[in-house]
Rosetta silent file (secondary structure, phi, psi, omega in degrees, C-alpha in Angstrom):
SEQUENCE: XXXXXXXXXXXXXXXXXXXXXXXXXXXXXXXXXXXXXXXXXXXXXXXXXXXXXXXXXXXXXXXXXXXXXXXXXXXXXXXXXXXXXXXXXXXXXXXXXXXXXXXXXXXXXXXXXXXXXXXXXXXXXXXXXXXXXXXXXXXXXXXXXXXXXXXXXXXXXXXXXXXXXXXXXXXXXXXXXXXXXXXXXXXXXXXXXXXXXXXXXXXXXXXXXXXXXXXXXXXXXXXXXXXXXXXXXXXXXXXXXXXXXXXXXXXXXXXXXXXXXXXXXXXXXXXXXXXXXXXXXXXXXXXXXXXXXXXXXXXXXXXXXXXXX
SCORE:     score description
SCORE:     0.000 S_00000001
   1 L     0.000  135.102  167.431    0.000    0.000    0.000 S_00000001
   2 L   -94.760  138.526  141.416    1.264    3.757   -0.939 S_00000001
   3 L   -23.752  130.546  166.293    0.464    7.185   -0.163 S_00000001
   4 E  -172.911  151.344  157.316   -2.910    8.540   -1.421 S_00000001
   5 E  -117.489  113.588 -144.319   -5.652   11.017   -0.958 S_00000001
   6 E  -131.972  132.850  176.442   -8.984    9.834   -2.183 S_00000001
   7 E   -75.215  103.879  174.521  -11.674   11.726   -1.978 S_00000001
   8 L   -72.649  135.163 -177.166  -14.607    9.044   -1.034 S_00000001
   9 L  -109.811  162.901  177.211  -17.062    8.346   -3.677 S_00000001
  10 L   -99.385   24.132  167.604  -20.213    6.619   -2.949 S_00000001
  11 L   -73.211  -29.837 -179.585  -19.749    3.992   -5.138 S_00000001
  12 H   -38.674  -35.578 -178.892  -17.698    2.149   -2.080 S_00000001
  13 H   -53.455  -46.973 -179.022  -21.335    1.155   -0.495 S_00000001
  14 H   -71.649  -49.537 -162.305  -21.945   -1.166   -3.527 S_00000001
  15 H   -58.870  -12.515 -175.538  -18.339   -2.275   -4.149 S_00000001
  16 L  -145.308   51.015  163.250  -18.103   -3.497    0.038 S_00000001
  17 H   -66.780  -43.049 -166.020  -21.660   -4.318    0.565 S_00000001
  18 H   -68.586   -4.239 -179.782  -20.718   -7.361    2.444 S_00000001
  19 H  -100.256  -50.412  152.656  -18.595   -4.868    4.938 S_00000001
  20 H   -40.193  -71.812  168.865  -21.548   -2.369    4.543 S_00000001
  21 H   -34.006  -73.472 -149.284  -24.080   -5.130    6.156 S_00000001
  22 H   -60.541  -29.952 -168.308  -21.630   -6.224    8.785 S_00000001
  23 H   -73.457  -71.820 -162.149  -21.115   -2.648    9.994 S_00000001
  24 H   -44.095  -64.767 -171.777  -25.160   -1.795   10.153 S_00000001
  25 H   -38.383  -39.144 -155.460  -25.828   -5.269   11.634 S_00000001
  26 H   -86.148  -19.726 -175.154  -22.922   -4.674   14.503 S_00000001
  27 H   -93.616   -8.596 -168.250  -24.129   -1.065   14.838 S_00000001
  28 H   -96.449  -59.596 -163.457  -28.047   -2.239   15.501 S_00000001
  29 H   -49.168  -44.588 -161.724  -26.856   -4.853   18.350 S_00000001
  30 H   -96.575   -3.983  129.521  -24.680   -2.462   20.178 S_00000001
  31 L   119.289   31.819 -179.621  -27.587    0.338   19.829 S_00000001
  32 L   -89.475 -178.667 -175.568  -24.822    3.025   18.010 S_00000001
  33 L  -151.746  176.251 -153.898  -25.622    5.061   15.161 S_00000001
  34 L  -128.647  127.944  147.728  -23.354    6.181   12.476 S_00000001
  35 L   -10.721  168.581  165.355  -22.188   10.119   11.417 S_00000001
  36 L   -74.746  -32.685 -168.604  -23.809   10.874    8.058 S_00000001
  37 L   -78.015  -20.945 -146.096  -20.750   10.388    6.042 S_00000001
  38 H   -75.812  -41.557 -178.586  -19.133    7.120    8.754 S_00000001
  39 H   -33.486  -50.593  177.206  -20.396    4.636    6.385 S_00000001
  40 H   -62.659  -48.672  175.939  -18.102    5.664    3.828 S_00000001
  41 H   -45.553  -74.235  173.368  -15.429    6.461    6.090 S_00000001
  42 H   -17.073  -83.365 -161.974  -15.479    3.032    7.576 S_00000001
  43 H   -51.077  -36.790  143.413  -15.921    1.034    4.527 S_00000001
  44 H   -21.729  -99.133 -176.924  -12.708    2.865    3.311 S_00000001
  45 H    -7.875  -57.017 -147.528  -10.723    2.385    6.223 S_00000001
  46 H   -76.360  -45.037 -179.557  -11.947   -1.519    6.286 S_00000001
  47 H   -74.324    1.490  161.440  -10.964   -1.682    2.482 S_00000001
  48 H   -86.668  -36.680 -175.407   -7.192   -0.461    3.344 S_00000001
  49 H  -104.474   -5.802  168.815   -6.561   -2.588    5.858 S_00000001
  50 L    63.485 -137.970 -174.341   -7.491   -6.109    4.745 S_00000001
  51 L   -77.571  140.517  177.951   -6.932   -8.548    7.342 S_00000001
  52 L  -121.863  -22.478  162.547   -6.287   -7.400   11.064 S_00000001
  53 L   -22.804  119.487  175.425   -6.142  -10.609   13.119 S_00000001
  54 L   109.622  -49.747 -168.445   -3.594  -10.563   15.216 S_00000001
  55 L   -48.690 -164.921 -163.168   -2.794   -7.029   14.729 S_00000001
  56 L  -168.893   93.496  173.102   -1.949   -3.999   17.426 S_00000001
  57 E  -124.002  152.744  160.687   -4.171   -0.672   15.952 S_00000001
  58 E  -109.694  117.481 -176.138   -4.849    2.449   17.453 S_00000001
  59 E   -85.337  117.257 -150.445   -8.593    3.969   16.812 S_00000001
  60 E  -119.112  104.524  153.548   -7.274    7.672   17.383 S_00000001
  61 L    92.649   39.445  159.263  -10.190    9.913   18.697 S_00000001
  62 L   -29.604  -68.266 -146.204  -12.326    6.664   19.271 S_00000001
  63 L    28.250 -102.513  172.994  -15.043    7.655   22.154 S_00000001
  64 L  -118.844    1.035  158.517  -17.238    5.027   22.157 S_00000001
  65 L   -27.530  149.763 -173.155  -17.526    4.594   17.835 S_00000001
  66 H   -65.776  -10.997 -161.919  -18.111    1.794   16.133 S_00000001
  67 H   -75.994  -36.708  165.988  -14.569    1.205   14.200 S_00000001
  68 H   -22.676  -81.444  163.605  -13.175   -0.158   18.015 S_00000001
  69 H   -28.049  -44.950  141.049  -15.594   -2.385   18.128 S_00000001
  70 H  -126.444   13.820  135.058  -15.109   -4.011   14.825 S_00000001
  71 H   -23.849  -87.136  165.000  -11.509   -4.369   15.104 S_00000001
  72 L   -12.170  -70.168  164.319  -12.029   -6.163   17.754 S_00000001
  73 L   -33.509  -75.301 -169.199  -14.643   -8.558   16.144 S_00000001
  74 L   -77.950   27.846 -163.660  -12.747   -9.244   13.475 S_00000001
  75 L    78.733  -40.350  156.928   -9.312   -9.979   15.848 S_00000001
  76 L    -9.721  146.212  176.954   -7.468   -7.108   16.153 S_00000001
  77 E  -120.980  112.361  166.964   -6.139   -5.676   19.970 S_00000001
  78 E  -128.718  134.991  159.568   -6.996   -1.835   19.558 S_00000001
  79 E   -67.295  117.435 -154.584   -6.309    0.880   21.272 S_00000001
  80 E  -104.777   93.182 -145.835   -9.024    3.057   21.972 S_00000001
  81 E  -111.132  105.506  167.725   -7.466    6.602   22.105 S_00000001
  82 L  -151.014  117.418 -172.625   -9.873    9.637   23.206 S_00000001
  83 L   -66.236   13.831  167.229   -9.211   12.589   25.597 S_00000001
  84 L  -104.708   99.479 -148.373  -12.788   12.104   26.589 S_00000001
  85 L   -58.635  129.429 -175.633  -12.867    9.907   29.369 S_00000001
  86 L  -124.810   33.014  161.930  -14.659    6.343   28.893 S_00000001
  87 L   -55.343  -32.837  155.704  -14.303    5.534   32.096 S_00000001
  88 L   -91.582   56.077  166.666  -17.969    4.443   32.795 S_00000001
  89 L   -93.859  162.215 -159.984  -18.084    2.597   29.862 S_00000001
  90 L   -56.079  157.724  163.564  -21.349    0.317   29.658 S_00000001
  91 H   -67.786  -42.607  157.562  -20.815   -3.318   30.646 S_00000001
  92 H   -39.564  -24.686  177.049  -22.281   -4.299   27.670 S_00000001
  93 H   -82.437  -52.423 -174.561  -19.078   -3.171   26.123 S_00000001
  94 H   -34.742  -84.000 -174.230  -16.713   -4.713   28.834 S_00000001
  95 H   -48.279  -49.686  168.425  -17.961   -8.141   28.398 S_00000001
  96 H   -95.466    9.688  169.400  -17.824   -8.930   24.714 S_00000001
  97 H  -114.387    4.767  170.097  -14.945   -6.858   24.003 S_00000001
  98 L    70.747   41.549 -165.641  -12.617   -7.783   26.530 S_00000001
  99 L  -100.719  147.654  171.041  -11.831   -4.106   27.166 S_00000001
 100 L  -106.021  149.036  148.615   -9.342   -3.302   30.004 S_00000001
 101 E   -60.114  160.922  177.990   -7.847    0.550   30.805 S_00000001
 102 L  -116.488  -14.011  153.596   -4.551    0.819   29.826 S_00000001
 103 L  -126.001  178.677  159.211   -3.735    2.595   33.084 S_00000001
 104 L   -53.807  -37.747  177.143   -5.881    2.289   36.304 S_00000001
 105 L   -73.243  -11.786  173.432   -7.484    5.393   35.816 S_00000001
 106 L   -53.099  -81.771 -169.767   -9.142    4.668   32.148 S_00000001
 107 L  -102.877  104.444  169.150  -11.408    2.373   33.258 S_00000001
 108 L   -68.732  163.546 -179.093  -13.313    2.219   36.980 S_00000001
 109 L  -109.421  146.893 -143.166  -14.323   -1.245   37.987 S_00000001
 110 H   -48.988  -50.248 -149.109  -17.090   -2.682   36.362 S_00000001
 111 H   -72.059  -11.355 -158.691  -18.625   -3.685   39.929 S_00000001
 112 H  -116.883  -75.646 -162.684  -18.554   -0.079   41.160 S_00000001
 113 H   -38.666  -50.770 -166.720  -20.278    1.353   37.691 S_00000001
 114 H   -59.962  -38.041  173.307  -23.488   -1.401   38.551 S_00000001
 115 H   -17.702  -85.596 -152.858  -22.846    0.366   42.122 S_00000001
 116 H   -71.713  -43.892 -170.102  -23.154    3.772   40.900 S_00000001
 117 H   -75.404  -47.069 -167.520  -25.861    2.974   38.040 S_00000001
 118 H   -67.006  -20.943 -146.402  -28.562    1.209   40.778 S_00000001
 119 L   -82.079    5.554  175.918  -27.943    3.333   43.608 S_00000001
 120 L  -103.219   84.001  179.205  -29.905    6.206   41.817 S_00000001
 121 L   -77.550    5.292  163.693  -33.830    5.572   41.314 S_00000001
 122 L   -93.635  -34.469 -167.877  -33.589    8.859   38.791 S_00000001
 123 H   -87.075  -10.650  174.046  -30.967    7.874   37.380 S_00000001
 124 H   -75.702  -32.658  174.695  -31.904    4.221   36.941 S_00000001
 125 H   -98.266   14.125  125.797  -34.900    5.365   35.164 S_00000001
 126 H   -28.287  -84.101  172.661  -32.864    7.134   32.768 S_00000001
 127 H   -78.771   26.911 -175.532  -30.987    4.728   31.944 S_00000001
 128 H   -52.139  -36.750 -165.852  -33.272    1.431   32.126 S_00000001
 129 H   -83.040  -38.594  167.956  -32.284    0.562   28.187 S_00000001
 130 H   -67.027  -82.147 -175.033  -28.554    0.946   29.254 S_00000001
 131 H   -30.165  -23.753  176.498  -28.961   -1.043   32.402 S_00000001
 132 H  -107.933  -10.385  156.843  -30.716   -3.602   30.747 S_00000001
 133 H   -60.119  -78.799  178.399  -27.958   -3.963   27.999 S_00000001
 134 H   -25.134  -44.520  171.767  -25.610   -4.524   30.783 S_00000001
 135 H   -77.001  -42.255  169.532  -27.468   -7.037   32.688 S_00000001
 136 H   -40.561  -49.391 -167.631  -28.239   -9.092   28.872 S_00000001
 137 H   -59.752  -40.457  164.850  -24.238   -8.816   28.717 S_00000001
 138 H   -11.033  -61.063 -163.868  -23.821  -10.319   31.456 S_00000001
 139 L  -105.076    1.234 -158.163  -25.015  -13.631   30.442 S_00000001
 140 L   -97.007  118.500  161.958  -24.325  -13.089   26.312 S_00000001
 141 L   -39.585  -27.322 -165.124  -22.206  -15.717   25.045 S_00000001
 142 L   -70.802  143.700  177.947  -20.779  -13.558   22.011 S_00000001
 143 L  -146.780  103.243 -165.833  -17.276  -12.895   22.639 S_00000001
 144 L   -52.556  158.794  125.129  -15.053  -10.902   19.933 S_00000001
 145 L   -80.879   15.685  172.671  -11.826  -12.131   19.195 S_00000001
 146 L   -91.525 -175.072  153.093   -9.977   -9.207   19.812 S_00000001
 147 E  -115.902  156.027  163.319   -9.734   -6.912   22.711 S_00000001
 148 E  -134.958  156.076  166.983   -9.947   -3.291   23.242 S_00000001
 149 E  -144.162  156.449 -158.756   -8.115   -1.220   25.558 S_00000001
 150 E  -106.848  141.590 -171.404   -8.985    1.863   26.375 S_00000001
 151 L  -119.349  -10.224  146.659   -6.900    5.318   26.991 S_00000001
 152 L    80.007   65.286 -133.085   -8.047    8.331   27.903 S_00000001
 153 L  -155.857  131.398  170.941   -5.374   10.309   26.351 S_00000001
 154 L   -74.893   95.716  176.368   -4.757   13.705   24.101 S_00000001
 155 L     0.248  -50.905 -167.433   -3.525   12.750   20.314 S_00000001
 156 L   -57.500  -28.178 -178.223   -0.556   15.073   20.872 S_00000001
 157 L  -161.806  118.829 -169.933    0.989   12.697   23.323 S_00000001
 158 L  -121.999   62.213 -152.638    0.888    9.281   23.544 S_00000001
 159 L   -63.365   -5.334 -167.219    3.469    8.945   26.076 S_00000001
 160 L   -99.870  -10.049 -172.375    2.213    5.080   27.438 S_00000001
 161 L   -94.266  129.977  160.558    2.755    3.851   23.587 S_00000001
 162 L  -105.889  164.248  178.376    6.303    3.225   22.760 S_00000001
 163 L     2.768  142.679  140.847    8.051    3.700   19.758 S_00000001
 164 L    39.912   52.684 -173.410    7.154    1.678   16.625 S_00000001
 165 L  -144.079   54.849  166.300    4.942   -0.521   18.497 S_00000001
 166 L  -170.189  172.075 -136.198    1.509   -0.722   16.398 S_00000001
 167 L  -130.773  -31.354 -162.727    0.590   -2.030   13.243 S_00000001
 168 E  -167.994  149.192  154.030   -2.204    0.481   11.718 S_00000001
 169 E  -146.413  140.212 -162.388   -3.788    3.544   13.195 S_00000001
 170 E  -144.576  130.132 -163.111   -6.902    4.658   11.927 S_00000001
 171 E  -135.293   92.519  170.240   -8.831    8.269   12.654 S_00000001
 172 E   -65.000   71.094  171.168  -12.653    8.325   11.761 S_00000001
 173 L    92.836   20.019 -171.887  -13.593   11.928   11.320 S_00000001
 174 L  -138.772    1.257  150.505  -11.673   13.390   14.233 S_00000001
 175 L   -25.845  -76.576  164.504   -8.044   14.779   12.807 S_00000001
 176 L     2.856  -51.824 -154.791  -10.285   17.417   11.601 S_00000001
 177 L   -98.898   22.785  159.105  -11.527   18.954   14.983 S_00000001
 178 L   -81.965  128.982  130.389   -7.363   19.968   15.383 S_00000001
 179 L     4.827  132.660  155.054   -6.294   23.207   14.811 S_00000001
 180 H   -37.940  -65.696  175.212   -4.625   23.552   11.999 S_00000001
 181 H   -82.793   10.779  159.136   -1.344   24.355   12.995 S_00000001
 182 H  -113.477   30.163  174.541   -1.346   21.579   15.822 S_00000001
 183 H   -62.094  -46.996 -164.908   -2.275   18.853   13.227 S_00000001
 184 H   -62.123  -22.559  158.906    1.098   18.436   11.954 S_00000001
 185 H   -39.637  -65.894 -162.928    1.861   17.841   15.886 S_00000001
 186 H   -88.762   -7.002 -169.723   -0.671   15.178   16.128 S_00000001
 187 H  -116.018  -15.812  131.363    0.077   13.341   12.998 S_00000001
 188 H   -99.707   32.520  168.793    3.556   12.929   13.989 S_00000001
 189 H   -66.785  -74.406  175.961    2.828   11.583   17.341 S_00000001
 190 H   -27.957  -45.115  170.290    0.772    9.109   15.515 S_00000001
 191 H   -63.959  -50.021  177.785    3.673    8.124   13.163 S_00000001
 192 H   -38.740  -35.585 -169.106    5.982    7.585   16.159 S_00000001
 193 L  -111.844   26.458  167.067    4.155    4.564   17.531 S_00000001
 194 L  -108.816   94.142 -174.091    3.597    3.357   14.053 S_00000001
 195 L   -53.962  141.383  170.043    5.739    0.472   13.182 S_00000001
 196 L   -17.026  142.393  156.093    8.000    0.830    9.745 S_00000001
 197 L    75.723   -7.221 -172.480    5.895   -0.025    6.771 S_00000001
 198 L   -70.326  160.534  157.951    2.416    0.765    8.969 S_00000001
 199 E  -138.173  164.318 -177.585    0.194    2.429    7.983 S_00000001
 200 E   -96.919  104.231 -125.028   -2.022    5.997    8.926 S_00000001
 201 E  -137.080   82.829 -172.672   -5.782    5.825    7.863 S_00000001
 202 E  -109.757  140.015  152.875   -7.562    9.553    8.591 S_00000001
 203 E  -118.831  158.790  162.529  -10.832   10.711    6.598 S_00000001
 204 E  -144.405 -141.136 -178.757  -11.413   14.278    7.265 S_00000001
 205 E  -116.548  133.480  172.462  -13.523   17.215    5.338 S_00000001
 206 L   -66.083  168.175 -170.334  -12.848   18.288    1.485 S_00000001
 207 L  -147.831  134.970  167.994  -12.083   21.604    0.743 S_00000001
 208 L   -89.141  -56.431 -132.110  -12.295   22.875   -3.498 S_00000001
 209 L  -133.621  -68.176  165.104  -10.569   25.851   -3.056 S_00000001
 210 L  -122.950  174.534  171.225   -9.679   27.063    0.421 S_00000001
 211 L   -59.643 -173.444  165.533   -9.585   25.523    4.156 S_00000001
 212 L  -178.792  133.296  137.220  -12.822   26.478    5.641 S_00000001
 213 E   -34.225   82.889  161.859  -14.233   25.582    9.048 S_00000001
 214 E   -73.993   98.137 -124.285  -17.227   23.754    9.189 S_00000001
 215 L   -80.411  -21.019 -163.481  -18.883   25.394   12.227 S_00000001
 216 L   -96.532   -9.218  113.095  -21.582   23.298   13.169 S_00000001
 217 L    -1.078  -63.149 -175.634  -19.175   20.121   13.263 S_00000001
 218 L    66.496   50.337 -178.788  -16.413   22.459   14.396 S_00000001
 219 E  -119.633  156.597 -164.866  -14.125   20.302   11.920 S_00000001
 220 E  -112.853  169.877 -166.909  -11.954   22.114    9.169 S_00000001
 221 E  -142.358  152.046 -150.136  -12.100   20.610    6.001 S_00000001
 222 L  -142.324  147.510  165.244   -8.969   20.894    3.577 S_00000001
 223 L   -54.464  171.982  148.395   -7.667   21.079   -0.207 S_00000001
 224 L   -52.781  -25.346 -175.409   -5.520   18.978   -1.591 S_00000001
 225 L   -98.729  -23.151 -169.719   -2.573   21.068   -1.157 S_00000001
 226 L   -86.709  -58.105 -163.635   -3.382   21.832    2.523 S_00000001
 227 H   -65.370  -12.321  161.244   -3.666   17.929    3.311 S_00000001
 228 H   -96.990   21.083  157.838   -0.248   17.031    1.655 S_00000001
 229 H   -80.123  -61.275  176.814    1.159   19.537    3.583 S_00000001
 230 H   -81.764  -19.179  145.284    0.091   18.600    6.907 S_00000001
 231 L   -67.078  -16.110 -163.626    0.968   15.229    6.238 S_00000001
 232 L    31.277   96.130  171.250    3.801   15.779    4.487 S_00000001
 233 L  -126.253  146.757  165.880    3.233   13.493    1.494 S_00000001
 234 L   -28.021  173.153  135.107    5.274   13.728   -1.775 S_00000001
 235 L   -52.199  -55.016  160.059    4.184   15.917   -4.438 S_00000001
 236 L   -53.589    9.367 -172.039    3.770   12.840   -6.253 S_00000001
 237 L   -75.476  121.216  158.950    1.195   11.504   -3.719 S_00000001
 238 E   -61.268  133.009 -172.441   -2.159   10.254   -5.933 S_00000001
 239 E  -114.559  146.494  171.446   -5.155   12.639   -5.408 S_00000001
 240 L  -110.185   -3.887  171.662   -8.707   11.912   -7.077 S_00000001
 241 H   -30.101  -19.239 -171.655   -9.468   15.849   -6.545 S_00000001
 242 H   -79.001  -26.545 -168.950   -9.539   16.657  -10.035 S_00000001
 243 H   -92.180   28.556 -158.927  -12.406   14.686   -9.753 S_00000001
 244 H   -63.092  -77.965 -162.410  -14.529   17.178   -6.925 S_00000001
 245 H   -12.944  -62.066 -159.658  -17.288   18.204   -8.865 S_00000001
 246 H   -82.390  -28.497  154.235  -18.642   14.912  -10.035 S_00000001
 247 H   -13.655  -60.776  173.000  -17.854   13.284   -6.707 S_00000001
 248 H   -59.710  -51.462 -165.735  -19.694   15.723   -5.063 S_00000001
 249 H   -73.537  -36.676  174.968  -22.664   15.735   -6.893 S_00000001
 250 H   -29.652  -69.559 -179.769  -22.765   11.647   -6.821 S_00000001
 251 H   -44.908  -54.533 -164.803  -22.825   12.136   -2.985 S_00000001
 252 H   -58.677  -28.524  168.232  -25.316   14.859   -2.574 S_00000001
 253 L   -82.247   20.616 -162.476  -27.540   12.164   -4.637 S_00000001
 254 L   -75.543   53.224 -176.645  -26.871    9.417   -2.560 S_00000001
 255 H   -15.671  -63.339 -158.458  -30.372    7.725   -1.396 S_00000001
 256 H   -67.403  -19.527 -174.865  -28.721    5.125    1.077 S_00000001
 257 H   -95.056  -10.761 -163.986  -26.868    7.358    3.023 S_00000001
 258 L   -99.318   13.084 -163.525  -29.603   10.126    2.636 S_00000001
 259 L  -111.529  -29.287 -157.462  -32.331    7.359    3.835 S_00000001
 260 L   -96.426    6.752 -153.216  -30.127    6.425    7.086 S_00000001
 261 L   -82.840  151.268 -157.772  -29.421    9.505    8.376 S_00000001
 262 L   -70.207  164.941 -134.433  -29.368    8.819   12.402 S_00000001
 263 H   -66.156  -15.849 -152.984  -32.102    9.531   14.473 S_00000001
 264 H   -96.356   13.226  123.553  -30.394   12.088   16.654 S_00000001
 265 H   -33.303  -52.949 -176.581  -29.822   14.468   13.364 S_00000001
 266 H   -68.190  -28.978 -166.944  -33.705   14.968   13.581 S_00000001
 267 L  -107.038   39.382 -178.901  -33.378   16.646   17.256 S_00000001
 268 L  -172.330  138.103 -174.229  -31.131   19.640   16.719 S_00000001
 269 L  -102.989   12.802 -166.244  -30.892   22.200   14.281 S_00000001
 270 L  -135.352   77.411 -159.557  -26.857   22.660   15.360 S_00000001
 271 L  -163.355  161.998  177.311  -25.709   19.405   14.032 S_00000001
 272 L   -63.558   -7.092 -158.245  -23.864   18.406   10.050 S_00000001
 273 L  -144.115   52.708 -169.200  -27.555   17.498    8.884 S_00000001
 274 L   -12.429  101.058 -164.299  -29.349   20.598   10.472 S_00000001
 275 L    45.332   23.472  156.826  -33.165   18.910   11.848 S_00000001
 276 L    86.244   39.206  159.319  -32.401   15.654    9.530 S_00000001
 277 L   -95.905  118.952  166.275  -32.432   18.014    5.843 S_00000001
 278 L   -73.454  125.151  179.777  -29.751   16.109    3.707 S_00000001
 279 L  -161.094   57.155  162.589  -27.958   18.952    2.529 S_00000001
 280 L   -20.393   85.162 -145.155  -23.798   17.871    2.300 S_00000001
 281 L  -103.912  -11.731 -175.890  -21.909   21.009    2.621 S_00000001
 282 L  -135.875 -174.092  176.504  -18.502   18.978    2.505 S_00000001
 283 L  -136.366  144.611 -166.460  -17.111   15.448    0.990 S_00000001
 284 E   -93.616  164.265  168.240  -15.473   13.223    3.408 S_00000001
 285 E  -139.624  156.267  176.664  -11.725   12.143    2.051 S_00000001
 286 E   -98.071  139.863  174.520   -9.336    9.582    2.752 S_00000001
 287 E  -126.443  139.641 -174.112   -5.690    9.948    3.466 S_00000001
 288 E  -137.524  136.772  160.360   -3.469    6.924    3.870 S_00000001
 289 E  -129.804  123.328 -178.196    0.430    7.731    4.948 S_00000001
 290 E  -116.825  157.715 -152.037    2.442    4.804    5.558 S_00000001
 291 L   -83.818   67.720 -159.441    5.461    4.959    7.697 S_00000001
 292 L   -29.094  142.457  174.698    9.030    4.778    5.684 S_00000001
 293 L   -59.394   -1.296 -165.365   11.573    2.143    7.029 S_00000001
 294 L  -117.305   19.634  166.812   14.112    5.259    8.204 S_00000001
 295 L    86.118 -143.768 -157.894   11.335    6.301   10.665 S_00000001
 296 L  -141.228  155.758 -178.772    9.254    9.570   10.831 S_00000001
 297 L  -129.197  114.877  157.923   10.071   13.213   10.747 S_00000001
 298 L   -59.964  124.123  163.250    8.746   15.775   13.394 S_00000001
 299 L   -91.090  -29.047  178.080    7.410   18.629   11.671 S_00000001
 300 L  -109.733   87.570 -163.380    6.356   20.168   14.796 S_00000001
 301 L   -72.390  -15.437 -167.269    8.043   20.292   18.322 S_00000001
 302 L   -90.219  151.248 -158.567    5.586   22.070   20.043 S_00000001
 303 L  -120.136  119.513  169.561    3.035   19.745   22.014 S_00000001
 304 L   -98.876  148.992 -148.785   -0.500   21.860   22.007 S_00000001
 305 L   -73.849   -4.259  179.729   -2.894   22.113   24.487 S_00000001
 306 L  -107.503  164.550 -169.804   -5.946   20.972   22.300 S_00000001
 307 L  -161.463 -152.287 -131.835   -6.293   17.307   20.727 S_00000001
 308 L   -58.305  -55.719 -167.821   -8.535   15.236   19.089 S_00000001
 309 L  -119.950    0.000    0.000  -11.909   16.437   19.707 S_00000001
């Protein structure tokens, strides 16, 4: 696999339907719901990385998303990397993914969360549909083969991983929500712990012309020129940009994704898919940088106080 920046078209849904299916089934069971765009993202990602058995990836700017989750599934030990703490994560999660903290503080124990969830009769009847996933897991047979473990940790520094000690890292949508100028920061942290020959799997937001913020996201979405920049990829890196226009329109016409969009779209008018109107103001794109056998070059020394999300 090589450098590239691909621009996702929405042909990928047909071309990886059986990887399509697997994600919506695995996303119905665990009761998640998918970005408008994650479908694509995913099925990219999934279509980069072949087989993962075995492997050692970091999901960079995780939270509780689905791409963890079917790592895992499919063998994989990933690292679940979000400065947004997932310390109470559900027991339903625990149990078929085998997830552990990666220090003590990542993860409170599980026996203290059922504590903490009963001992509340407001808060239990909040959460009766979480509480009764947790009590099903209990007793649910399904068991990935993977693991996850989880970190609770800012992109910029990933001081518990060492060196050239992971296989693939992969960033669903969440590069984006850097600064600009502390991307270059966060993407080589991300190289550091990325063995020789690995590779670095980001979608973020297209750009035609200039960078541009998209505010209700709060994600920046980038040329062609900006994103081999901040990656620092060749000149010679393949781009499908030339190809924006019809890309773009393909997408904006996209029934399946414009059929799906998740339910919690519909309750907010300060969301990518204001009160559930499909109306695409960006194209999601893929960047894959794999890691040269001479190691990685800091572009940035400075470690900034913002990170993933």
């Amino acid at each position: 696999m090589n450098d590239k920046i691909e621009i996702l078209s929405v042909s990928l849904l047909e071309q990886h339907r059986p990887t399509v299916r697997a994600l919506k089934r695995l996303a119905s069971s665990l009761g998640l719901e998918f970005g408008w765009h994650y479908l694509l993202d995913l099925t990219w990602m999934l279509s980069q990385l072949r087989s993962v058995k075995g492997k050692r990836i970091v999901d960079a700017g995780a939270g509780t998303g689905i791409m963890q989750w079917y790592l895992a599934e499919q063998g994989a030990e990933v690292i679940s990397v979000d400065r947004t703490s997932r310390a109470k994560l559900p027991l339903y999660f625990r149990n078929r993914y085998h997830v552990r903290g990666l220090r003590p503080q990542d993860l409170i124990p599980g026996a203290q969360l059922m504590r903490d969830s009963w001992s509340s009769p407001s808060r239990l009847r909040r959460e009766i549909k979480p509480q009764a996933r947790n009590l099903t897991a209990m007793a649910d047979p399904r068991r990935a083969a993977g693991r996850v473990v989880v970190y609770n940790q800012d992109l910029h520094d990933l001081g518990e991983l060492a060196d050239a000690s992971i296989d693939a890292v992969v960033a669903v949508s969440a590069l984006e929500h850097n600064p600009p100028e502390h991307l270059p920061r966060v993407v080589s942290e991300l190289l550091r712990v990325l063995k020789p020959g690995g590779m670095l799997l980001a979608t973020l937001g297209t750009a035609r012309d200039a960078d541009w913020l998209h505010v209700a996201s709060q994600g920046w979405c980038y040329t062609e020129a900006s994103l081999r920049r901040l990656f620092d990829l060749p000149a010679g890196t393949p781009a499908n940009y030339d190809d924006y226009d019809a890309l773009f329109d393909a997408l904006k016409r996209c029934t399946e994704l414009r059929e799906n969009l998740a339910s919690f779209y519909y309750r907010s008018g300060d969301n990518g898919m204001p009160w559930g109107q499909w109306d695409p103001q960006y194209m999601p794109v893929g960047v894959c940088k794999v890691k040269s056998d001479d190691g990685w070059q800091t572009t940035d020394n400075s470690r900034p106080t913002t990170n993933d999300k």
